[in-house]
Each structure stands twice: as structure tokens, then as C-alpha cells.
C-alpha positions as CSV (number, residue, x, y, z in Angstrom):
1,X,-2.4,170.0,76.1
2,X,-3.2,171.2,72.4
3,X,-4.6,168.0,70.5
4,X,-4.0,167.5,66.7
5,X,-6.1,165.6,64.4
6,X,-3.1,163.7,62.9
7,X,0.7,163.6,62.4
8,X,0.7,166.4,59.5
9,X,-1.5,168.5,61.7
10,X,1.3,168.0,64.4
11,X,3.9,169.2,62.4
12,X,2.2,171.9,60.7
13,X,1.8,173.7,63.9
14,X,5.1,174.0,65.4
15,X,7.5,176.6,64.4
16,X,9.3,175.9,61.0
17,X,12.9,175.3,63.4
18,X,11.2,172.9,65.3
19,X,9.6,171.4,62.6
20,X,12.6,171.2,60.5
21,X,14.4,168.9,63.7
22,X,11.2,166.8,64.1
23,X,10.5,165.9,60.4
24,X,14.6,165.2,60.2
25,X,14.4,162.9,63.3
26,X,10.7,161.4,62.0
27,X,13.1,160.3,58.8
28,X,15.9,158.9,60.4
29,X,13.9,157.1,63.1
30,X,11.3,155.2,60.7
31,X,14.5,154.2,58.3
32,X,16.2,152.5,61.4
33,X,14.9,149.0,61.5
34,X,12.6,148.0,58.9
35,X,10.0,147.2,61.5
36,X,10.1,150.8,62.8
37,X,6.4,152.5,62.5
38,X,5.3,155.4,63.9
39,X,1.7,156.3,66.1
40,X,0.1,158.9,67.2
41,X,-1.6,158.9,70.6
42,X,-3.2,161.0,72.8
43,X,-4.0,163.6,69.9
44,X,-0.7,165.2,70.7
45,X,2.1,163.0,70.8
46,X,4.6,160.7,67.8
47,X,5.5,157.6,69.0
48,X,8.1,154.7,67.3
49,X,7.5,151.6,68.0
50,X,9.5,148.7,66.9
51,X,8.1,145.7,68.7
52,X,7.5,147.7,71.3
53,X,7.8,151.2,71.6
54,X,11.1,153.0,71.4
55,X,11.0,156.8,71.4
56,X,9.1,159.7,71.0
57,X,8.5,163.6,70.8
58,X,8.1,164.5,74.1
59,X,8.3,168.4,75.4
60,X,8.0,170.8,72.7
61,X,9.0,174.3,73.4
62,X,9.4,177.3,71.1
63,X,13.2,178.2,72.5
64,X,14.1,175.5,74.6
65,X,13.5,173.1,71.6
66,X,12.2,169.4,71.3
67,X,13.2,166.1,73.4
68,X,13.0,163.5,72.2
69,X,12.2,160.7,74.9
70,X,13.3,156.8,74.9
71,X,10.9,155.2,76.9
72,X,13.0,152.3,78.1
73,X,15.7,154.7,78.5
74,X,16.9,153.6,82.0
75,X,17.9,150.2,80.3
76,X,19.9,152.5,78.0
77,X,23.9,152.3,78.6
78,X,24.3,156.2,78.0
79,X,27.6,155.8,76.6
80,X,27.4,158.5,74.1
81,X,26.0,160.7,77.3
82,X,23.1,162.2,75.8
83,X,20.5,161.3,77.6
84,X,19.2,162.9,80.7
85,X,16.8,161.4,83.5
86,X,15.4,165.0,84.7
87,X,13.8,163.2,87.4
88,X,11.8,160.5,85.9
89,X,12.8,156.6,86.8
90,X,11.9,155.1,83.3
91,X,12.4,157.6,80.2
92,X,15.4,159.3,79.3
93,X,15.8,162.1,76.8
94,X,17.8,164.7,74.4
95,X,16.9,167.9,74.1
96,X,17.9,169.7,71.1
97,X,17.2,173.4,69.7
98,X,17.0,173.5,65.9
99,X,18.6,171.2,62.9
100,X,22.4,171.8,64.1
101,X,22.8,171.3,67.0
102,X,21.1,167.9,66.3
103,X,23.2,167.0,63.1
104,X,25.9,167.4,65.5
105,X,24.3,164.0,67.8
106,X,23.2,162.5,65.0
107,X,25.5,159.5,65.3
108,X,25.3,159.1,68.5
109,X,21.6,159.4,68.3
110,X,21.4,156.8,66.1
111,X,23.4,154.3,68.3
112,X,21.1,154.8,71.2
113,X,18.0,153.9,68.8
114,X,19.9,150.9,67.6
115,X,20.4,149.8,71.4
116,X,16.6,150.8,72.1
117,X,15.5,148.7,69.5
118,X,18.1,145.9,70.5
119,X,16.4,145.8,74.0
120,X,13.1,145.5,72.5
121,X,13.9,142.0,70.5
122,X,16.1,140.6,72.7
123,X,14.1,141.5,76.3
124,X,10.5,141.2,74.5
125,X,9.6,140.0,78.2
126,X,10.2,143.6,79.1
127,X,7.5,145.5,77.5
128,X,7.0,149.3,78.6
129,X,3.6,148.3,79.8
130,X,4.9,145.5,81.8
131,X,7.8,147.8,83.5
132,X,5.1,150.7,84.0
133,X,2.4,148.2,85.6
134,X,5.0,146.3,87.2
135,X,6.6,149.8,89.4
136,X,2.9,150.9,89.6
137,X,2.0,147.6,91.6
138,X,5.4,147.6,93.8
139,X,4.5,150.7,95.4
């Protein structure tokens, strides 16, 4: 995994298509709630926490394009039917390829941060560490 020394160093080395979709999403995620912040972890990765943590950049590919992950996402309703599972029990994600195609989500995008962050303060019981310690100890 290639680690970065910050969040600008993250961005500067992706491809200026991918960058262009992940500073757009970076914008439109840390205007969402007023409590919205963002971390970096791991030396590689953006996170968005409100209260807890909501999303983030997860696989980053050259062609394929960026997903971007909800970490509570099998609590999500999926109405819009965005999201995709691709295996995993807890996250959820959408993939997109450049700026387009995600303008195109946008609004549905937004609705499915708006009920990610509507979990987090109304389940605050429900933390991610809490549902990932919780599966790891059923097992």
C-alpha cells in the first residue's frame, strides 16, 4: 500500500481525473453536516467522520476509478441503488470513473450521506467499532 505524508500528498499523487472526482467529493462531503471532518489514517486513506465515521476513499485505480465506501453501509436503505456490497458484510460502495459520471449521482450521493450521518446521531450506540468488535467476537 503506497503511504502519503498527509491529505495534499494524497491527492497530488493520483491522476489529475481522479483527483478532480476526489477533491469534488472531499468538498461536498465536509459541507454536509457542519460536524463533518475529515482524517487521514493508515498513511493512505481519507476518512469522514461525523460523530462517527461515515465514508471514505477506498480502492483507487487509474481506469476503474475511485469508490467511495460508507462504512455502515449495510444499515444504508440503498434506495437510490448505488451502492454495491462486493462481498463485504459491513461497507458498501460507489464506484465512479472521472467528474461525470459522478455529477450524474450527485444527488443521490448526497441522500445516502445524509442517511449515513442520520444513523450516526440517532444509533450513536452503534459505533463502527462496536459492529466490527461485535461480528469479530460472534464468530
Amino acid at each position: 500500500m503506497v503511504q502519503y505524508s498527509d491529505i495534499d500528498d494524497f491527492f497530488e499523487n493520483q491522476t489529475p481525473e481522479i483527483r478532480q472526482v476526489l477533491q469534488y467529493v472531499r468538498h461536498l462531503l465536509l459541507i454536509a453536516h457542519p460536524k463533518m471532518r475529515e482524517r487521514f489514517m493508515y498513511s493512505s486513506v481519507p476518512f469522514f467522520m461525523c460523530q462517527d465515521y461515515v465514508c471514505y476513499f477506498g480502492k483507487i485505480h487509474k481506469t476503474k476509478g475511485v469508490e467511495i465506501c460508507f462504512v455502515k453501509g449495510f444499515m444504508l436503505s440503498n434506495e437510490q441503488g448505488l451502492l454495491e456490497d462486493k462481498g463485504r458484510k459491513l461497507i458498501r460502495g460507489i464506484t465512479v470513473r472521472n467528474l461525470q459520471e459522478f455529477k450524474a449521482i450527485e444527488e443521490p450521493f448526497l441522500e445516502i450521506v445524509q442517511e449515513a450521518i442520520l444513523i450516526n446521531e440517532t444509533q450513536p450506540d452503534k459505533t463502527f467499532a462496536k459492529i466490527i468488535f461485535g461480528t469479530r467476537k460472534k464468530k
